[in-house]
N, CA, C and O atoms as CSV, one atom per row, in Angstrom:
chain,resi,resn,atom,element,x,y,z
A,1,UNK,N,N,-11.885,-17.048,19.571
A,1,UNK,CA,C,-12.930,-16.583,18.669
A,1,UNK,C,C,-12.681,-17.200,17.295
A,1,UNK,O,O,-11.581,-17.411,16.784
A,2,UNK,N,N,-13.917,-17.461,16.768
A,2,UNK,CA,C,-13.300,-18.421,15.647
A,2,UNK,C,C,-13.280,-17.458,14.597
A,2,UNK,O,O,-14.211,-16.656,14.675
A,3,UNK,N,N,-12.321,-17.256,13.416
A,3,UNK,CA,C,-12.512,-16.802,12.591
A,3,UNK,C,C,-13.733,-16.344,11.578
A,3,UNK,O,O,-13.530,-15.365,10.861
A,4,UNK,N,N,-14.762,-16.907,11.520
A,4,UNK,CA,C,-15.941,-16.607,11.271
A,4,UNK,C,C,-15.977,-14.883,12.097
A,4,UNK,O,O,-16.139,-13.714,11.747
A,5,UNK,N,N,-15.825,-15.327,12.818
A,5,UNK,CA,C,-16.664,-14.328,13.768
A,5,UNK,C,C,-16.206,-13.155,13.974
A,5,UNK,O,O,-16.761,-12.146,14.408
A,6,UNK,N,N,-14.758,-13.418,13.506
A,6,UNK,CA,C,-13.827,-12.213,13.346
A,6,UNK,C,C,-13.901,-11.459,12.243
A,6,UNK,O,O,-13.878,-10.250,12.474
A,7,UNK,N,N,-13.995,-11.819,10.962
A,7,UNK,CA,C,-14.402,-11.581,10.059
A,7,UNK,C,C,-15.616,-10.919,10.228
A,7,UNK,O,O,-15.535,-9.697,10.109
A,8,UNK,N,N,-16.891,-11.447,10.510
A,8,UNK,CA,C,-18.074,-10.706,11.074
A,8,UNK,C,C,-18.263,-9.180,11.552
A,8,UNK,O,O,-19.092,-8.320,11.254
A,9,UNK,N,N,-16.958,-9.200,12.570
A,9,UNK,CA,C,-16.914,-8.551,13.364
A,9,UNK,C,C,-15.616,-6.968,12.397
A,9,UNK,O,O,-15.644,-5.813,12.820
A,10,UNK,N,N,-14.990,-7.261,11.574
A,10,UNK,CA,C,-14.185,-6.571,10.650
A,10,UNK,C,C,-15.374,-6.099,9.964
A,10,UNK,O,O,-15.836,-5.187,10.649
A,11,UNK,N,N,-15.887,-6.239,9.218
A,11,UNK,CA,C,-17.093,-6.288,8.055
A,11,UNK,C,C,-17.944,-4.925,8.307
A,11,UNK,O,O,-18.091,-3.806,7.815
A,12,UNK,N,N,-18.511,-5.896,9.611
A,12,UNK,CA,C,-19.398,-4.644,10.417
A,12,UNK,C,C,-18.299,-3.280,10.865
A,12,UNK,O,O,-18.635,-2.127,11.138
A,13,UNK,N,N,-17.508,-3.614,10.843
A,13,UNK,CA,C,-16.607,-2.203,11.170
A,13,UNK,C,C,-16.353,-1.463,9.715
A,13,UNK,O,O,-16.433,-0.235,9.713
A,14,UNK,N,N,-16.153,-1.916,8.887
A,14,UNK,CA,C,-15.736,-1.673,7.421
A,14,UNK,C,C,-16.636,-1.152,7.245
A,14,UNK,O,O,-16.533,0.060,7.055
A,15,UNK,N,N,-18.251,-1.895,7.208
A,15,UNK,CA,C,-19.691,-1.005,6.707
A,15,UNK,C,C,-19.894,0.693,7.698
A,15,UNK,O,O,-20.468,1.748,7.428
A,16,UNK,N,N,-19.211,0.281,8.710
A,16,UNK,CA,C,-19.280,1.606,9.438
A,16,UNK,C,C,-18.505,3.019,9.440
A,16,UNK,O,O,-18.751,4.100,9.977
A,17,UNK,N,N,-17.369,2.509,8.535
A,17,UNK,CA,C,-16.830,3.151,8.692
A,17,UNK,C,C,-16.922,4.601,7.547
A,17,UNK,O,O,-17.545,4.515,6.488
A,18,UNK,N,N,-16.283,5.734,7.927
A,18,UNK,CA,C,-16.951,6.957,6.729
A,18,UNK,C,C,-15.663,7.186,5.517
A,18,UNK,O,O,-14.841,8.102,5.509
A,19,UNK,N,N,-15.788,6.067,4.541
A,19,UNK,CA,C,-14.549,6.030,3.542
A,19,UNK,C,C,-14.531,7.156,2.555
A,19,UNK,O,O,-13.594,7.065,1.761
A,20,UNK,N,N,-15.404,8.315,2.371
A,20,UNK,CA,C,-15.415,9.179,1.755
A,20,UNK,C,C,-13.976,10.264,2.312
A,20,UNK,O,O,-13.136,10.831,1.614
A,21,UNK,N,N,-14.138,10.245,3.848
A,21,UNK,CA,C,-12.753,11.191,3.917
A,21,UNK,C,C,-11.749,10.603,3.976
A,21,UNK,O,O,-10.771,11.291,4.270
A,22,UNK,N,N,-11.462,8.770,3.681
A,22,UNK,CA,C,-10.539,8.536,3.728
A,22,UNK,C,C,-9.944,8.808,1.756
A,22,UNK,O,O,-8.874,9.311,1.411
A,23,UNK,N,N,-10.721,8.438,1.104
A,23,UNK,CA,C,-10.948,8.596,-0.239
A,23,UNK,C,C,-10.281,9.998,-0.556
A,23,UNK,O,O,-9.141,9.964,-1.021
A,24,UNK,N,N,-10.810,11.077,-0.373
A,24,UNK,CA,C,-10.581,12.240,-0.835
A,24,UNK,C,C,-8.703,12.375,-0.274
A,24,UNK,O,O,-7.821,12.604,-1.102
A,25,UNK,N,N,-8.330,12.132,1.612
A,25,UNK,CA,C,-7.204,11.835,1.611
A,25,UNK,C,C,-6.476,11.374,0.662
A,25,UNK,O,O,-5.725,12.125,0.040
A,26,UNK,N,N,-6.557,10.272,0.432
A,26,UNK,CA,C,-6.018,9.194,-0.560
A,26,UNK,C,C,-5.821,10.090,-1.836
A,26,UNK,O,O,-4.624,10.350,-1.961
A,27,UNK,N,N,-6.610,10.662,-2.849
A,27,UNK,CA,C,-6.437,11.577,-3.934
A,27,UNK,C,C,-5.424,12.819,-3.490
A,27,UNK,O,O,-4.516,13.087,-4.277
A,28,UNK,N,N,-5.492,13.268,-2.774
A,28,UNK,CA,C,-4.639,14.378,-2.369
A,28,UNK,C,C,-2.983,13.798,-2.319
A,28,UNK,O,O,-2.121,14.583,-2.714
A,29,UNK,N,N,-2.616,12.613,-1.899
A,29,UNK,CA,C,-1.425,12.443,-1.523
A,29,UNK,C,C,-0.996,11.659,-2.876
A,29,UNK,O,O,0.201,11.430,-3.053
A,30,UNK,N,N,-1.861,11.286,-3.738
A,30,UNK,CA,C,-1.162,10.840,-5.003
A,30,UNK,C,C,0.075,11.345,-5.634
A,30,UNK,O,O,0.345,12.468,-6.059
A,31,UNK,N,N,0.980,9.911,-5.583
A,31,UNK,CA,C,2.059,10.166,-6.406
A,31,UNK,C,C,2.670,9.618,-7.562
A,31,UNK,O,O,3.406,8.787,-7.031
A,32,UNK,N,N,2.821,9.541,-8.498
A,32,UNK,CA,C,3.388,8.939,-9.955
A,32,UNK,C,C,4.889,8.969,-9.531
A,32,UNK,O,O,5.469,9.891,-8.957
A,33,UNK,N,N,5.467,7.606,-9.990
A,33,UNK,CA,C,6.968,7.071,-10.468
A,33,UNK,C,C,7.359,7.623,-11.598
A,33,UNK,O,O,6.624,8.007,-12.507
A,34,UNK,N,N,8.515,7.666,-11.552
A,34,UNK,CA,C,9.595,7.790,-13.095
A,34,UNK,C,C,10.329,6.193,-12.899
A,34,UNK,O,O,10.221,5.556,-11.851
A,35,UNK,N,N,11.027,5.738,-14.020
A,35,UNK,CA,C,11.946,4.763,-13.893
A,35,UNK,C,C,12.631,5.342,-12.568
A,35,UNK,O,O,12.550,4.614,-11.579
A,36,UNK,N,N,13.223,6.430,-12.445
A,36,UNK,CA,C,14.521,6.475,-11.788
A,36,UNK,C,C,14.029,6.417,-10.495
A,36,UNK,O,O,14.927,6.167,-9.691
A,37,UNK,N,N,12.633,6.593,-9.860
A,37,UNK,CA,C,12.026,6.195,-8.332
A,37,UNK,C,C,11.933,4.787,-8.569
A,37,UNK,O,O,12.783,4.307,-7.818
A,38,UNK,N,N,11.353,3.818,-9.217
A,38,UNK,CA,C,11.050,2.280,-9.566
A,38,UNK,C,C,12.460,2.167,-9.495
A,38,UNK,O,O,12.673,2.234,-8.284
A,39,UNK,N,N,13.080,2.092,-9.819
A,39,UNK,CA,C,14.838,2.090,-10.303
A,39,UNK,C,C,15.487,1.760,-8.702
A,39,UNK,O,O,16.064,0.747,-8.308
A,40,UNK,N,N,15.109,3.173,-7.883
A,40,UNK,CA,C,15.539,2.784,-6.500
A,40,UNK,C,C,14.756,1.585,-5.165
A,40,UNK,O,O,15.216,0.930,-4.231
A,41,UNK,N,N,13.348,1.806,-5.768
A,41,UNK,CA,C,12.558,1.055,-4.864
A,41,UNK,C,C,13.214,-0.342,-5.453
A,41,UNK,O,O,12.549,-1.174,-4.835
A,42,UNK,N,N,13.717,-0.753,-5.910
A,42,UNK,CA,C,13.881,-2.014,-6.800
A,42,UNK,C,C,14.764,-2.495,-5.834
A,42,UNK,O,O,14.645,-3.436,-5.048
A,43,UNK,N,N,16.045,-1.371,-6.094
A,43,UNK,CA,C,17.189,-1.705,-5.735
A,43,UNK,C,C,17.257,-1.803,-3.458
A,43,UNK,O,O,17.790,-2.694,-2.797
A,44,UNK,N,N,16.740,-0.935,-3.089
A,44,UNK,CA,C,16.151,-1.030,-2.214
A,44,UNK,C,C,15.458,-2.332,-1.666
A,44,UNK,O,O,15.810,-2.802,-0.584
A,45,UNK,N,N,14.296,-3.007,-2.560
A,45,UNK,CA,C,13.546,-3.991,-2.073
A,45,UNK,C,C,15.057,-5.357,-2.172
A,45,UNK,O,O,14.996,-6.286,-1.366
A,46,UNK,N,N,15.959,-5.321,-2.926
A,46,UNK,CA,C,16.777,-6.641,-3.283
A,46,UNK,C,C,17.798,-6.350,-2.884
A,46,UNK,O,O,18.682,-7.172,-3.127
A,47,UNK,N,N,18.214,-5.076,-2.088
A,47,UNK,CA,C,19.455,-5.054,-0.985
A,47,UNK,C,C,18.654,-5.695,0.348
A,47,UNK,O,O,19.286,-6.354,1.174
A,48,UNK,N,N,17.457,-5.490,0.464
A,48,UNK,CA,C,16.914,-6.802,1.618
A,48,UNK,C,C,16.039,-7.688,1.347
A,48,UNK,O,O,14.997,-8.053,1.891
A,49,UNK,N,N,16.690,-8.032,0.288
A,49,UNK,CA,C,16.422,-10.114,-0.107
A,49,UNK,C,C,14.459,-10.121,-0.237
A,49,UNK,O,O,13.860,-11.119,0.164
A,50,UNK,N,N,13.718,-8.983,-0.791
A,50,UNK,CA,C,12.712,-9.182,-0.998
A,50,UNK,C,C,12.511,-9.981,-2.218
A,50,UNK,O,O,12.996,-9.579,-3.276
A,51,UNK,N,N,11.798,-11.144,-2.164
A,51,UNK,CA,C,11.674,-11.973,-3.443
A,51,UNK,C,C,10.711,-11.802,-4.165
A,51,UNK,O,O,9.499,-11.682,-3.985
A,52,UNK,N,N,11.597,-11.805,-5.291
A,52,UNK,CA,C,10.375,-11.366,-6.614
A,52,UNK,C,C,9.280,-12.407,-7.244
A,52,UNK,O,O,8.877,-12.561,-8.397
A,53,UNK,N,N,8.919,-13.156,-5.819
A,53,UNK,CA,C,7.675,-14.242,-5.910
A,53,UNK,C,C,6.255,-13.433,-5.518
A,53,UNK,O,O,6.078,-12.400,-4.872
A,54,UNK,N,N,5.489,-14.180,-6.066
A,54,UNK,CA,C,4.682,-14.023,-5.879
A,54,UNK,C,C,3.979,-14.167,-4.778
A,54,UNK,O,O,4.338,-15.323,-4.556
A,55,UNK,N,N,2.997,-13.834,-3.579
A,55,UNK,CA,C,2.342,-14.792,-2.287
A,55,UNK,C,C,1.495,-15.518,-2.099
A,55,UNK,O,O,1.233,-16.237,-1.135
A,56,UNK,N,N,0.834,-15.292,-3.402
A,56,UNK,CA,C,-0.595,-15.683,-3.565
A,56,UNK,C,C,-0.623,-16.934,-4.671
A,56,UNK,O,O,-1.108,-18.065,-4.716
A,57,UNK,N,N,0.027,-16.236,-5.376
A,57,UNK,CA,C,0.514,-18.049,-6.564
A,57,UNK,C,C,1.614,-18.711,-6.667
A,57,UNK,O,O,1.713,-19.770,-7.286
A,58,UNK,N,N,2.761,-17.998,-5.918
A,58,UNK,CA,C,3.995,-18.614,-5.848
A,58,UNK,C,C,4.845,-18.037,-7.449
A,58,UNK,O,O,6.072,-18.117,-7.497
A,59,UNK,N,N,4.245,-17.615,-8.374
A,59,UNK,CA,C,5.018,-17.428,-9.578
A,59,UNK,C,C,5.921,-16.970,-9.404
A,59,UNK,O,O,5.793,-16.262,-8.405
A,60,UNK,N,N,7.607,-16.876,-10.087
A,60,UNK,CA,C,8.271,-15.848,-9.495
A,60,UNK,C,C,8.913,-15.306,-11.080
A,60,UNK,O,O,9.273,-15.976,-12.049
A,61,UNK,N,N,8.875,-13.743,-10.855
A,61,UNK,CA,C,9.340,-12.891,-11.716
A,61,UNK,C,C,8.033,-12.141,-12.037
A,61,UNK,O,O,8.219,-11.094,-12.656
A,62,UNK,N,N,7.009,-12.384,-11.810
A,62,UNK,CA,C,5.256,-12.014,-12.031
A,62,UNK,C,C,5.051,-10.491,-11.486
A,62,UNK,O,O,4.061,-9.844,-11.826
A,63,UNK,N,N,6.201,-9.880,-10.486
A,63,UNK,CA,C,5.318,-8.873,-9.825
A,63,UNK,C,C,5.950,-7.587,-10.775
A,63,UNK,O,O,7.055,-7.664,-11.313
A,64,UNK,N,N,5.127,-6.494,-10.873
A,64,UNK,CA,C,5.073,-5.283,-11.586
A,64,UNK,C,C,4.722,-4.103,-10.823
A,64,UNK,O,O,3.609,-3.992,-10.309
A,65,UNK,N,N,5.698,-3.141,-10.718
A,65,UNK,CA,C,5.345,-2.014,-10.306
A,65,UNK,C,C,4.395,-1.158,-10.789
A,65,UNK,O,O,4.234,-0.758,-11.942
A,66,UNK,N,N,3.505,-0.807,-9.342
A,66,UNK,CA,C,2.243,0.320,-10.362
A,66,UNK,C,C,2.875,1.111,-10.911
A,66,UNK,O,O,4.099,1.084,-10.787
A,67,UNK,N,N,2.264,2.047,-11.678
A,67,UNK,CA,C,2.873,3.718,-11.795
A,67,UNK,C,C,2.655,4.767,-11.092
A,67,UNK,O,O,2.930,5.904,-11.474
A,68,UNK,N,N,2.043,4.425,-9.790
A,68,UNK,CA,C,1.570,5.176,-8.900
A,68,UNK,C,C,2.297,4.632,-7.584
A,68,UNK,O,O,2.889,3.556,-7.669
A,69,UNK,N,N,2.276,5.499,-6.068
A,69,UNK,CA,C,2.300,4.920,-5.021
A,69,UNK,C,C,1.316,4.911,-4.701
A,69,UNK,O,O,0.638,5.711,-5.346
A,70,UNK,N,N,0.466,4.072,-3.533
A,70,UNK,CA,C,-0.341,3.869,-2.371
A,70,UNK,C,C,0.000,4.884,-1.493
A,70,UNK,O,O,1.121,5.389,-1.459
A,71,UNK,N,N,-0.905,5.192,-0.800
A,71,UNK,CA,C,-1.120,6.346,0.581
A,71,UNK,C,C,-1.783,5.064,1.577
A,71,UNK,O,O,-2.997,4.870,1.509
A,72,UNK,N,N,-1.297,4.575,2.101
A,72,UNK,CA,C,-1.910,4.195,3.583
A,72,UNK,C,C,-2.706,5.130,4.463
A,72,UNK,O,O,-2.155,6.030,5.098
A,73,UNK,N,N,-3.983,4.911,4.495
A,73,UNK,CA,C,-4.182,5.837,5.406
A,73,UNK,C,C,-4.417,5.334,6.743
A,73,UNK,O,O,-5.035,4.269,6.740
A,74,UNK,N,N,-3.979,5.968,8.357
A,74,UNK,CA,C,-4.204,5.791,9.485
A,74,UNK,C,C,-5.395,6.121,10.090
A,74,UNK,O,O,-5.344,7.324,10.344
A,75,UNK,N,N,-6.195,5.760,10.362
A,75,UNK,CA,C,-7.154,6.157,11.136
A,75,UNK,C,C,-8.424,5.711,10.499
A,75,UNK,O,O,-8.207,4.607,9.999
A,76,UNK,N,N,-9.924,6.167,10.255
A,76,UNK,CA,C,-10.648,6.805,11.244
A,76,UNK,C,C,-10.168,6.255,12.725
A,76,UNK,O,O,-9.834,5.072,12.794
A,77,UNK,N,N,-10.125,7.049,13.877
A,77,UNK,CA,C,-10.252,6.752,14.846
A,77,UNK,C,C,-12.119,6.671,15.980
A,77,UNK,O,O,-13.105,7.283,15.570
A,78,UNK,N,N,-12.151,5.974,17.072
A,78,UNK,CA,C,-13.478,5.981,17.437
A,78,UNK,C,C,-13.642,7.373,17.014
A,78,UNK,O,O,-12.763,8.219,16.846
A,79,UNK,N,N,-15.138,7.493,16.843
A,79,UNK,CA,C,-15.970,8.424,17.011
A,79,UNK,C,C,-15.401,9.925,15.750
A,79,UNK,O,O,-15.680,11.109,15.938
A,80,UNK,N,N,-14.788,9.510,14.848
A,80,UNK,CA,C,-13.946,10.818,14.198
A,80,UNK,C,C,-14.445,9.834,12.313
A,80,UNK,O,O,-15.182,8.861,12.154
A,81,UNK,N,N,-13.783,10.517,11.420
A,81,UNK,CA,C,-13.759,10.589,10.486
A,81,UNK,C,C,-12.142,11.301,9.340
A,81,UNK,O,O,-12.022,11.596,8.151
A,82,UNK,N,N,-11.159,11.305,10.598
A,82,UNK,CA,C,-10.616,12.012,10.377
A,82,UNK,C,C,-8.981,11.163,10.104
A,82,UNK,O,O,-8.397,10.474,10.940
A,83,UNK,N,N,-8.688,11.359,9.211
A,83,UNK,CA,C,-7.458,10.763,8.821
A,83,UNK,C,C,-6.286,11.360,9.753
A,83,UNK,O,O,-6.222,12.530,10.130
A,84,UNK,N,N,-5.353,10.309,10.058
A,84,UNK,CA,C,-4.639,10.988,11.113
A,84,UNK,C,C,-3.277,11.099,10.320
A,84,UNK,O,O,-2.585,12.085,10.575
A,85,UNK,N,N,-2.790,10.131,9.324
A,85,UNK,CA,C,-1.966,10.394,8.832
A,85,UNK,C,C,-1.768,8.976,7.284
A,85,UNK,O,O,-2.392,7.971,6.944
A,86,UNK,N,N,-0.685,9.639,6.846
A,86,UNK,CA,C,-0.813,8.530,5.324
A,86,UNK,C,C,0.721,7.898,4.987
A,86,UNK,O,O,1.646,8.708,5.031
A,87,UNK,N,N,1.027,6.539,4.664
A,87,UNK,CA,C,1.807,6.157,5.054
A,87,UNK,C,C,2.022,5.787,3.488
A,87,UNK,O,O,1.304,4.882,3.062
A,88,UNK,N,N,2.900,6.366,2.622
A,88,UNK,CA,C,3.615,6.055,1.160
A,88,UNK,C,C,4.273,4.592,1.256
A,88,UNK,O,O,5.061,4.130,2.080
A,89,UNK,N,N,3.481,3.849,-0.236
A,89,UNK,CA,C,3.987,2.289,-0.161
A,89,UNK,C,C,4.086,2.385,-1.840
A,89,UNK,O,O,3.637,3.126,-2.714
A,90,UNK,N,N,4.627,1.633,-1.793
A,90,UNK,CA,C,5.506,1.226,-3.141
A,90,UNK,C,C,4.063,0.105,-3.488
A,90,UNK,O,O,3.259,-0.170,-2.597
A,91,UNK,N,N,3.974,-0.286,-4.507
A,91,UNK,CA,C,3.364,-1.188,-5.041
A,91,UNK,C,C,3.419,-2.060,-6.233
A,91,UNK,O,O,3.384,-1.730,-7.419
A,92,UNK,N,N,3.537,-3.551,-5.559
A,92,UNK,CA,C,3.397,-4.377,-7.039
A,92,UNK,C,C,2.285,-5.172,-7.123
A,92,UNK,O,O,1.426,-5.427,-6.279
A,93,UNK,N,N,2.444,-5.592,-8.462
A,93,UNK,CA,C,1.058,-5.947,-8.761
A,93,UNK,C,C,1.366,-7.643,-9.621
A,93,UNK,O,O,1.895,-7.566,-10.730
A,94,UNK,N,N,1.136,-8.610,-9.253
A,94,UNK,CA,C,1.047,-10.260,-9.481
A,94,UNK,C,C,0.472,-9.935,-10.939
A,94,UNK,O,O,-0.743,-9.733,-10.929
A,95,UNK,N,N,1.420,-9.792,-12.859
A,95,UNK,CA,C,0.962,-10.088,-13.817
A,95,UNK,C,C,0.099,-11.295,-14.178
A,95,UNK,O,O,-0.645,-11.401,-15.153
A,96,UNK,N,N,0.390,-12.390,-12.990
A,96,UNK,CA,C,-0.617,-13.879,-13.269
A,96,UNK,C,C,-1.759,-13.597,-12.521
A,96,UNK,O,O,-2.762,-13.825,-13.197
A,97,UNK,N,N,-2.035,-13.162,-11.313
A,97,UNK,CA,C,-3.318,-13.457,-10.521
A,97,UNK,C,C,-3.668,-12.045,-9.955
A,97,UNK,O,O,-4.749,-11.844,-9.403
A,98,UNK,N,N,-2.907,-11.263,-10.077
A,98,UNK,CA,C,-3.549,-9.651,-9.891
A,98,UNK,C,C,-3.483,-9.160,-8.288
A,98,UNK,O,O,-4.242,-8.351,-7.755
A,99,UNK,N,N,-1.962,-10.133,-7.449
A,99,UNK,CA,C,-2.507,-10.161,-5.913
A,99,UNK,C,C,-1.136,-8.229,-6.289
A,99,UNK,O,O,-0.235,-7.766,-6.988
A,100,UNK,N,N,-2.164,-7.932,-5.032
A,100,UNK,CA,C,-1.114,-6.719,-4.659
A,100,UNK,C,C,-0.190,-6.743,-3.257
A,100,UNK,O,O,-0.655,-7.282,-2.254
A,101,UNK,N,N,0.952,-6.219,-3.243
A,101,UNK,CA,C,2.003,-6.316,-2.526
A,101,UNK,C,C,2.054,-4.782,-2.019
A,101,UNK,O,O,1.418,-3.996,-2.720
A,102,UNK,N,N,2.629,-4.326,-1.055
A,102,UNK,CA,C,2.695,-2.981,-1.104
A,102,UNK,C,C,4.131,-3.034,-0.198
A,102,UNK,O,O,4.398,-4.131,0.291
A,103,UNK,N,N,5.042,-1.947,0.046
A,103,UNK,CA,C,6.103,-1.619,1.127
A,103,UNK,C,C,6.006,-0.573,1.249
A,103,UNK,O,O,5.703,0.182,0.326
A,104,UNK,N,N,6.268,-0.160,2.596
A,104,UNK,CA,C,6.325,1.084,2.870
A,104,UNK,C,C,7.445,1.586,2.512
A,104,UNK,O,O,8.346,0.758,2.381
A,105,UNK,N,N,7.839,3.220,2.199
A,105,UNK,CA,C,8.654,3.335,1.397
A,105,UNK,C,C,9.239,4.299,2.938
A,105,UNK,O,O,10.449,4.209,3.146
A,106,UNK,N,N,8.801,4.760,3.472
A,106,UNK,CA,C,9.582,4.914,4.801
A,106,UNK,C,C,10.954,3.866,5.518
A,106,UNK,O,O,12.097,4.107,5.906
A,107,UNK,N,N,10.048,2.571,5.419
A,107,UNK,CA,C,10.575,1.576,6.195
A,107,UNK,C,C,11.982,1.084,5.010
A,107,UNK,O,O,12.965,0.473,5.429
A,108,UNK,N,N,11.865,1.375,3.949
A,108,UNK,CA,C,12.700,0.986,3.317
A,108,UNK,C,C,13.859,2.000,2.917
A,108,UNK,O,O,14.482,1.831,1.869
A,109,UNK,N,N,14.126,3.027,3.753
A,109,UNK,CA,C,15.057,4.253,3.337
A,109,UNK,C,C,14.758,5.202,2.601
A,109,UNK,O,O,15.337,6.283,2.702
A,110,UNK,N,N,13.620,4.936,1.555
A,110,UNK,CA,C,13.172,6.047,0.716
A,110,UNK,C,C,11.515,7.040,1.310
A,110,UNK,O,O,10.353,7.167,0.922
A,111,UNK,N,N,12.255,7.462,2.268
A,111,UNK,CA,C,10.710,8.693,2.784
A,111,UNK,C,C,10.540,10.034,1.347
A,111,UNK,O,O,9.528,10.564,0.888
A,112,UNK,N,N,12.131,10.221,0.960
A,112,UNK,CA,C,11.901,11.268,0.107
A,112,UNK,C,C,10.788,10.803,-0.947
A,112,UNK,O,O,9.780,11.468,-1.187
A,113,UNK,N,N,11.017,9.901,-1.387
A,113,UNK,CA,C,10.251,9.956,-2.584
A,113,UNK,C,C,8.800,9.792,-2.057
A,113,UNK,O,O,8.032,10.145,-2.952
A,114,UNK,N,N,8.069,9.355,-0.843
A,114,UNK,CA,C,6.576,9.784,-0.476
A,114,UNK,C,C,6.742,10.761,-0.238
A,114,UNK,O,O,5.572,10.949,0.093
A,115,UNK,N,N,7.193,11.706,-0.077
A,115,UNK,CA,C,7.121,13.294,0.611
A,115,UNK,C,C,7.004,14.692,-0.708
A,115,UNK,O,O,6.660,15.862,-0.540
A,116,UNK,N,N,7.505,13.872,-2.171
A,116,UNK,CA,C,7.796,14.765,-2.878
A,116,UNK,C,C,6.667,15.297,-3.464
A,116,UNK,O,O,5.686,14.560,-3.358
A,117,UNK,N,N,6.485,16.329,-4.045
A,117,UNK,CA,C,5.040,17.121,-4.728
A,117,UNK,C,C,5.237,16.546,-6.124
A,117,UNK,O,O,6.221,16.159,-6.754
A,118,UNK,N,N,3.727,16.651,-6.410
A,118,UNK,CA,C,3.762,15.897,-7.684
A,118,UNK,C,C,3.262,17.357,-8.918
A,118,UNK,O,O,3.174,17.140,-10.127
């Protein structure tokens, strides 16, 4: 299938899909950093050799932590609207070209800090 068509075929799923309950999810699980969470995700991302390049422009030293995490959300599944679950990612952000990066903060040893109340 040629890429065209795949794309096509994403699009039309995207227009279909009901992003209002993924949205409201997403607000609910919001979480804000202190240095001392950035502090560990840091140290975390460069105990496994994540490089502080860029992917999209190659710059390196460019990327910036939000002040927020990302919520991944899982799902809609067919026929539902219903978030099945939300997956806490760290996020940086490309100061030259604005590309975003995200890690899951599960996969990287730190679940506490997606889990904590804000």
């Amino acid at each position: 299938m040629s890429p065209w068509k795949l794309w096509s075929r994403f699009w039309r799923w995207l227009r279909s899909t009901s992003w209002p309950a993924l949205a409201s999810a997403q607000t609910i699980a919001h979480m804000s950093l202190n240095d001392e969470d950035i502090e560990k995700i840091a140290k975390a991302l460069e105990e496994r050799k994540a490089p502080n390049v860029c992917p999209c422009c190659g710059r390196e030293g460019t990327l910036e932590f939000a002040p927020d995490t990302a919520q991944m959300p899982f799902g809609p599944r067919a026929n539902t609207t219903a978030v099945l679950s939300l997956m806490p990612c760290a996020v940086l952000v490309c100061t030259n070209c604005g590309n975003v990066r995200m890690h899951a903060l599960n996969a990287i040893g730190l679940s506490a800090l997606g889990k904590r109340d804000t």
